[in-house]
N, C-alpha and C positions, 0 to 999 in steps of 0.2 A: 346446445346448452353451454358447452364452454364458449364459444364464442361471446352469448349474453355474459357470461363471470366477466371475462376481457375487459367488454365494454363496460361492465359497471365499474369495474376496476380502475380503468383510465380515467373515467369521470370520477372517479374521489382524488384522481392523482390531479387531476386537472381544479377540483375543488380546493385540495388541500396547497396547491399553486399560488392561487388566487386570495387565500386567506395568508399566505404568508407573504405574499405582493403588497400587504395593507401594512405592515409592518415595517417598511422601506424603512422611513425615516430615522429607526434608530440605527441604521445597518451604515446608511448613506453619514451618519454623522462620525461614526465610527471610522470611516472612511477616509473623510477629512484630515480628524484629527491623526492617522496613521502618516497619509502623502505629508501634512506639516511634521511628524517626525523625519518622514523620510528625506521632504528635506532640509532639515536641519543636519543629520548624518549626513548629506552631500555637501552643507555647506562646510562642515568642518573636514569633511576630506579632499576638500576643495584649495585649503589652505596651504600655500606651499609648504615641504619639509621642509626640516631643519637642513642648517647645512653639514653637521655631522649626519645626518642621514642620507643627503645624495653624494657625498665620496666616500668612496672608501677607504677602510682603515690604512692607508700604507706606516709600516714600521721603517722600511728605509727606500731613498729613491735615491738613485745615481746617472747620471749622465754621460755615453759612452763615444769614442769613435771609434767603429769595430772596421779594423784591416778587411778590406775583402780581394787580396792581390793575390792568395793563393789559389782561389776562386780560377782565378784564368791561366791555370795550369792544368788544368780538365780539358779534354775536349770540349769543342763546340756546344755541342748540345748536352753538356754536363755541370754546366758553369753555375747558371742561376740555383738549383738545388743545392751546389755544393757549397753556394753561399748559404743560403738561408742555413744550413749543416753549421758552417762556422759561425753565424749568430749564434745560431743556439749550444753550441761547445762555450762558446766568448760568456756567454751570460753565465752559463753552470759555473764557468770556472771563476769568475769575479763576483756574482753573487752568493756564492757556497752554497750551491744547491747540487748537492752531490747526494749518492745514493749512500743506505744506512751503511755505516763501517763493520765490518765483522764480528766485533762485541756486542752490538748493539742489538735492540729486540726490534720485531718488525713493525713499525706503525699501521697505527691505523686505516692510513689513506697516505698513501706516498707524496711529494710536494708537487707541485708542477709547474712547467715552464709554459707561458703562451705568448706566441707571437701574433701581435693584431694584424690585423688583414694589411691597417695601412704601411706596415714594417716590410709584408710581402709583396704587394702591390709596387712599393716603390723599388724592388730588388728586381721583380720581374718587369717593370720599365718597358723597358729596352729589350725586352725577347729573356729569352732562354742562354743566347750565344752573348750578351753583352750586359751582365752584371755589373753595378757603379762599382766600382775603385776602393773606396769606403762609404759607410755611412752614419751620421748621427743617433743615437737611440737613446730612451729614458728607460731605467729597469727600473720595477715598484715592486717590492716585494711587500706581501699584507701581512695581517699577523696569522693565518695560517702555514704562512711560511710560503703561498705560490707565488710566482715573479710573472711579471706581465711585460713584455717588454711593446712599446710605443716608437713611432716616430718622436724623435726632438724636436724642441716647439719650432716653429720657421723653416722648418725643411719639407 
């Protein structure tokens, strides 16, 4: 017996299918008019940004040559880290990005320093044992106050 319920049961699920299968048409027009919303929405975020919106805010950018001679007074295999080390001393200390001074309350989110890959990349060159001499840099500090520091342009 319950088998026969099943079967009756599927056959109205199957009937009630069918009746709403007659109905497409307003479903399919609905349809339509959604993909032309949709895209509409892709053409307008299609449209390039602004160009205040693909750079960033920088508050001040400066252009440096950071000494790296003390660099090779390490040993051998100590040289190329202890540059990237005095990069990032050279920035803190000409960008003022120092830690809070004693008076002061603790922030929120402390600043920070970032070195791009291509700043590293061109330090490590040459191995670990043979760090360039000096190198050109551009520091960008944004307005939350982090520094970025970059290769200089044609280096």
């Amino acid at each position: 017996m319950e088998t026969e319920e099943k079967a009756e049961n599927s056959g109205k699920e199957v009937e009630e299918e069918a009746t709403e299968g007659a109905g497409e048409e307003p479903l399919e027009e609905e349809l339509e008019e959604k993909k032309a919303e949709v895209k509409e929405e892709e053409v307008e975020e299609a449209k390039p940004p602004k160009e205040e919106e693909v750079k960033e805010e920088f508050v001040e950018e400066r252009f440096y040559t950071v000494p790296l001679g003390k660099a090779w007074l390490m040993p051998p295999n100590k040289r190329a880290p202890k540059a990237i080390r005095i990069i990032r001393d050279f920035v803190k200390r000409h960008m003022k990005l120092e830690a809070k001074a004693e008076g002061e309350e603790e922030e929120a989110e402390p600043k920070r320093l970032i070195i791009s890959n291509e700043v590293n990349e061109k330090v490590w060159s040459r191995g670990i044992e043979k760090p360039p001499r000096k190198i050109r840099i551009r520091a960008a500090k944004d307005k939350d106050g982090n520094v970025t520091v970059y290769l200089a342009e044609g280096d």
